[in-house]
N, C-alpha and C positions, 0 to 999 in steps of 0.2 A: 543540179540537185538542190543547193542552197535557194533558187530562185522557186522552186515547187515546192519546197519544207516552208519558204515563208507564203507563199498565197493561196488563193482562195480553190482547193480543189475543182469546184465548177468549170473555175474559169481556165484552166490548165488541161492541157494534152500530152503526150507523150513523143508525139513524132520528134521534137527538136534531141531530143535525149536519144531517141533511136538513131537521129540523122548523125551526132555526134558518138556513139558508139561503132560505128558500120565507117565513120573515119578513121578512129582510133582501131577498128581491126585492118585496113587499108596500110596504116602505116605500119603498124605489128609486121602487116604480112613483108612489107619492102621492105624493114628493117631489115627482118631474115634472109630476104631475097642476097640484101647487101651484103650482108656480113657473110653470110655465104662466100661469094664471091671477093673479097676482101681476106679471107682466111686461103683461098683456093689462089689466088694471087700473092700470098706469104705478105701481104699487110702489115698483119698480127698473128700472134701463133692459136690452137684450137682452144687452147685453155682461158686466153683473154675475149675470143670470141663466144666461148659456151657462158663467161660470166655477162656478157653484153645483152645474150637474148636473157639472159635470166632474169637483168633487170625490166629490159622489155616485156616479158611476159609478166613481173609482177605489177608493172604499168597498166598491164593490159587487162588483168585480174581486177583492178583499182576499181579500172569503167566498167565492167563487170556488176563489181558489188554498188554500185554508183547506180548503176541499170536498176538493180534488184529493189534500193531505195527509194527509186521513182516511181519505178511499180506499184509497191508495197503503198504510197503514199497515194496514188491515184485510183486504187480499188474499191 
């Protein structure tokens, strides 16, 4: 985002901001996958699990509005 906020519209695309979002949903999704199975193995109990994804998804909301700014910036 900071790399597209400072240059020259023209000369910028979007793809790398996509290809880094579609990673950042990959790990979201393993995260979950994880911890799933971490809580389902008594790990951790559901209440320290349900706070895990929640940081996770606010993470994930991050690249989200991150997307939205690169967008908004390349139109």
């Amino acid at each position: 985002m900071n790399f597209v906020l400072s240059g020259r519209k023209e000369s910028l695309n979007i793809g790398q901001t996509l290809d880094i979002e579609k990673n950042i949903n990959t790990l979201r999704d393993n995260l979950k996958m994880e911890n799933i199975q971490a809580v389902n193995d008594h790990l951790y109990d559901y209440a320290i699990g349900t706070m895990f994804i929640d940081i996770v998804t606010e993470c994930e909301k991050l690249g989200d509005y991150v997307v939205n700014v690169v967008e908004a910036r390349l139109a």
